[in-house]
C-alpha positions as CSV (number, residue, x, y, z in Angstrom):
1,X,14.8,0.5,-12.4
2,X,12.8,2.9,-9.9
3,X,14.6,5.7,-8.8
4,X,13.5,6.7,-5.1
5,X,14.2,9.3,-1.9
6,X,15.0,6.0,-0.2
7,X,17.0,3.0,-2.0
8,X,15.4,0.2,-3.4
9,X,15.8,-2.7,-6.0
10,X,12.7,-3.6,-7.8
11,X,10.2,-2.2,-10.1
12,X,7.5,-1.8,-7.7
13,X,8.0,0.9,-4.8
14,X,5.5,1.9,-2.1
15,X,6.1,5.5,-1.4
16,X,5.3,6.8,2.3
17,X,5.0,10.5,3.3
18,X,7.6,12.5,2.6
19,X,9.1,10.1,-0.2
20,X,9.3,10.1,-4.0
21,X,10.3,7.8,-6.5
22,X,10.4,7.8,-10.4
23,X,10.8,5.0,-12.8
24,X,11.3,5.2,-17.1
25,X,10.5,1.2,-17.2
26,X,7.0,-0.6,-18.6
27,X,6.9,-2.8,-15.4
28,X,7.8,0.2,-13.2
29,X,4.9,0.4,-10.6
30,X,4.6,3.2,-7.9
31,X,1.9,3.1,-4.8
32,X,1.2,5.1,-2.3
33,X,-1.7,4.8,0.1
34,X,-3.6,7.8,1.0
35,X,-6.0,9.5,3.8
36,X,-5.9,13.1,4.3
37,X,-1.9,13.0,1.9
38,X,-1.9,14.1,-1.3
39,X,0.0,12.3,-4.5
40,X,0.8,14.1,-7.4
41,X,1.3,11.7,-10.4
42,X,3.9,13.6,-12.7
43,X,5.3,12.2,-16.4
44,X,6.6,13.2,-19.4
45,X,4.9,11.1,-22.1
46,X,7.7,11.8,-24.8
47,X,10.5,10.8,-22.3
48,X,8.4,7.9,-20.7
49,X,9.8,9.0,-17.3
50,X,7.1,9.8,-14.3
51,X,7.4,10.0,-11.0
52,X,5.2,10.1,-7.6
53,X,5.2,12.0,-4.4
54,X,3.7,12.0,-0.9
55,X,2.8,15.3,0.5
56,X,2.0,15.6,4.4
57,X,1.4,19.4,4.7
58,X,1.0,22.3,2.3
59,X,3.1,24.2,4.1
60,X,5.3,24.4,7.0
61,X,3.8,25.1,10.9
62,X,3.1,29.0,11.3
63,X,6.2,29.2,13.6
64,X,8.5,27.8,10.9
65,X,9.0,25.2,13.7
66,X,8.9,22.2,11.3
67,X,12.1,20.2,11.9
68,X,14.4,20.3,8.6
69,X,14.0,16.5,8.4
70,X,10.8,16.6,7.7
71,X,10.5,19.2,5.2
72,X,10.4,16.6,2.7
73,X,6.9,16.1,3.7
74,X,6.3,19.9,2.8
75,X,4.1,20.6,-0.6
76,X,6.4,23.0,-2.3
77,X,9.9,20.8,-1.4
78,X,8.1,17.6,-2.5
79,X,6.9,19.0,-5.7
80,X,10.3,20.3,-6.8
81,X,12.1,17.2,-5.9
82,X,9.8,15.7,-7.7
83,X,10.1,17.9,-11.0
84,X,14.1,18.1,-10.3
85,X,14.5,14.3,-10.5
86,X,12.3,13.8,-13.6
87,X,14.3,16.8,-15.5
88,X,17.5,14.8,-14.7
89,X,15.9,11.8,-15.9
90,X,15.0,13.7,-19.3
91,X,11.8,15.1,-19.0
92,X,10.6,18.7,-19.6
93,X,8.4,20.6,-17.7
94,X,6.7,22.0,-20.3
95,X,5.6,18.8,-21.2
96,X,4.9,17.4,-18.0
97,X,1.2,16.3,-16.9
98,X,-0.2,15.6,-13.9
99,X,-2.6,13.0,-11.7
100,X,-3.9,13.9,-8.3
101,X,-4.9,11.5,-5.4
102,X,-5.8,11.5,-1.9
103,X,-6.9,15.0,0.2
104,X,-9.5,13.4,2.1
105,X,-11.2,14.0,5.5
106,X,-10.7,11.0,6.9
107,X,-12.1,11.9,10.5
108,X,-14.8,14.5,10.7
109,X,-14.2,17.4,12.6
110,X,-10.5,16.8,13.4
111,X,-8.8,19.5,10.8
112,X,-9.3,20.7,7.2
113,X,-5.7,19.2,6.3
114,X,-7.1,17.2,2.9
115,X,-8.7,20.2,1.8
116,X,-5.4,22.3,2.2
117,X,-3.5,19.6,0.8
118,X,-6.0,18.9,-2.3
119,X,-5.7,23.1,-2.8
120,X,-2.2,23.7,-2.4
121,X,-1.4,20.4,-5.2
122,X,-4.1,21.7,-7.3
123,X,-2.7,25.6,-6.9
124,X,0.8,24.7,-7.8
125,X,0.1,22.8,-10.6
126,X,-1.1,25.8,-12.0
127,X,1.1,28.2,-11.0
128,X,4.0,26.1,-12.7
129,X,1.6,25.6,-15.7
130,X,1.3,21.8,-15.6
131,X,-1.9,20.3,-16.9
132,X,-4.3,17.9,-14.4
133,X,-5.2,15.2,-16.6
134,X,-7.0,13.5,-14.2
135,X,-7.8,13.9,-9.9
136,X,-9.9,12.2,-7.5
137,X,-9.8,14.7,-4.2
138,X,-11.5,15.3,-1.2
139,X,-14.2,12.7,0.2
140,X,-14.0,10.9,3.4
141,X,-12.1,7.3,2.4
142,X,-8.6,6.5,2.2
143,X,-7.3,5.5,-1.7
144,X,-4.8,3.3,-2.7
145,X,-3.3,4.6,-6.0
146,X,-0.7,2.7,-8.5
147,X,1.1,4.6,-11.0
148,X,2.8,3.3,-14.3
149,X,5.2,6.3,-15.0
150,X,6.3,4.8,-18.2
151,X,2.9,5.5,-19.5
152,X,1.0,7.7,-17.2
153,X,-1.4,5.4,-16.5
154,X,-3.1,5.4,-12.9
155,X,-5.3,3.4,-11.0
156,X,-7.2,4.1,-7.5
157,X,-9.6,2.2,-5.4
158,X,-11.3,3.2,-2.0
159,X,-9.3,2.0,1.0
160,X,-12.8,0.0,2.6
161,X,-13.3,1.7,5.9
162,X,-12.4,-0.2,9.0
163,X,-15.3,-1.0,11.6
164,X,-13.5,1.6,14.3
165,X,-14.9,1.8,17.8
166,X,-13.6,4.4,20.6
167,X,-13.7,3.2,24.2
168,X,-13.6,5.6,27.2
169,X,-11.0,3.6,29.0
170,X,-13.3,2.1,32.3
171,X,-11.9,1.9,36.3
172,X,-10.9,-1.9,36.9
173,X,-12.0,-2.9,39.9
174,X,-10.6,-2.0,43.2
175,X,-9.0,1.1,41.2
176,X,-9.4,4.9,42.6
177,X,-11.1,6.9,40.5
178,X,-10.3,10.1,42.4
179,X,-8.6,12.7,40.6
180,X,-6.6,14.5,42.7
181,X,-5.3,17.9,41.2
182,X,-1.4,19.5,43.0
């Protein structure tokens, strides 16, 4: 059974931002898609307990202004609910390694988010001393990841990218086009 932020029943869980789940079963399966996000793929291998988060942002706003709701989303929050849950589920730190997915700059230009997210996962990792077995940061497509935490096994494949086109919205006919500024 998959333990999660959010309730659910089966042995495969999708996790969106600011969620987490864990599971200690063989047919335990964890996903997460991922753009600009980060997952960090924690297990114990002598416990056969992992677990998987979703990370928005490293860090909250600069004005603290991020509302407490959401502070799951937050890096350091997510990681130690993360670790928290998998201790209560037997595992030890000190024995804990690690799999990192996603940070990617999905559209150019816009902000340096993946980066910051790729950094802060990667940073905190070893500031807690947990190894990276294995990452795949950084880039410019989306991942899907799946994550066995019985065994630590992961697997990602590149999200293809959608045929986007941006349209300036155009005047229908008839329609004023003046802009008139009060």
């Amino acid at each position: 059974m998959v333990e999660r932020s959010k309730t659910d029943r089966s042995g495969k869980v999708y996790v969106a931002q600011g969620e987490y789940a864990i599971g200690a079963a063989p047919e335990d399966v964890i996903s997460a898609i991922l753009g600009s996000c980060v997952a960090v793929c924690l297990w114990d291998e002598l416990a056969q307990v992992g677990g998987m988060n979703h990370i928005l942002l490293p860090e909250l706003d600069k004005t603290g202004s991020e509302p407490v709701d959401r502070s799951a989303r937050i890096g350091a929050y997510a990681m130690e609910t993360l670790i928290n849950a998998l201790i209560r589920k037997g595992a030890l730190k000190g024995r804990m390694g690690a799999k990192v997915f996603g940070g990617a700059s999905i559209v150019k230009g816009l902000s340096d988010i993946g980066e910051r997210n790729a950094n802060f996962a990667m940073n905190y990792l070893k500031a807690e001393s947990i190894g990276c077995d294995a990452k795949s940061l950084g880039g410019s497509r989306a991942r899907q990841v799946r994550f066995w935490p019985f065994s630590g096994q992961a697997r990602q494949r590149f999200v293809p990218d959608a045929d986007i086109e941006i349209l300036a919205p155009q005047p229908q006919p008839g329609q004023n086009t003046d802009i008139e500024i009060f």
